[in-house]
N, C-alpha and C positions, 0 to 999 in steps of 0.2 A: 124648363124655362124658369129663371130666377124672376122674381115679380120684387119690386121696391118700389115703395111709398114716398115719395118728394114734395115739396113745396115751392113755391117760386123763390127765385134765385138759390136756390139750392142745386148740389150737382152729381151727377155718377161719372167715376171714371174707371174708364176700360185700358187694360195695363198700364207702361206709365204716358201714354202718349193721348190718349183717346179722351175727350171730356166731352160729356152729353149735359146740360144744362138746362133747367126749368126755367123758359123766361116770363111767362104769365100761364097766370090759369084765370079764364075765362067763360063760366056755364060747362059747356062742354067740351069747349075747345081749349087747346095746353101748347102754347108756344116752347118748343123745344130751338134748342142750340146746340152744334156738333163742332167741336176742335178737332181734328184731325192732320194726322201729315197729309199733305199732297198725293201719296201714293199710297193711299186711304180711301176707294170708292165709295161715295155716302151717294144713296137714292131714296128715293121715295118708291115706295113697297111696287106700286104700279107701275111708275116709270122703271125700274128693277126690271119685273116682268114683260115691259116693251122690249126695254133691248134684250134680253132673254131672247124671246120671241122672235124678236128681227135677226140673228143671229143666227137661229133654229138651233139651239140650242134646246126646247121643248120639245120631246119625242114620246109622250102621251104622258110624261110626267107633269103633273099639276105647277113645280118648281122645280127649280136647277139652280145649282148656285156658277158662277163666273170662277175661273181657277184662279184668278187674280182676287177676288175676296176668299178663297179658301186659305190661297196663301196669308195674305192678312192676319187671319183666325190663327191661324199655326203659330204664326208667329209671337202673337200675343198671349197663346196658351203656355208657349216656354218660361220658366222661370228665368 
């Protein structure tokens, strides 16, 4: 896992397409912002693992990833 340290309005981006953005921080809580293409599935970890789940795509594994975000990953891992 790569771990980076951000500040508000500051950004990370994920190959050339992907921008993740720090829109507040807050005590504890950290308003994040996701640019993405369209054909970019962006969830939130638990709604991720419902539809996992409604799927039945979990078969006693804790996590499963969707082949459609593995493709994703591939993609972005090319030069």
């Amino acid at each position: 896992m790569l771990v980076l340290t951000r500040k508000a309005n500051q950004s990370i981006m994920i190959g050339d397409d992907i921008e993740i953005s720090i829109l507040s921080v807050a005590g504890e809580k950290v308003r994040v912002g996701i640019t993405a293409p369209r054909s970019v599935p962006v969830y939130r970890d638990e709604v991720y693992l419902e539809i996992v789940a409604e799927r039945g795509a979990i078969a006693g594994a804790e996590r499963s990833f969707q082949p459609e975000v593995d493709a994703a990953l591939e993609k972005l891992a090319k030069p």
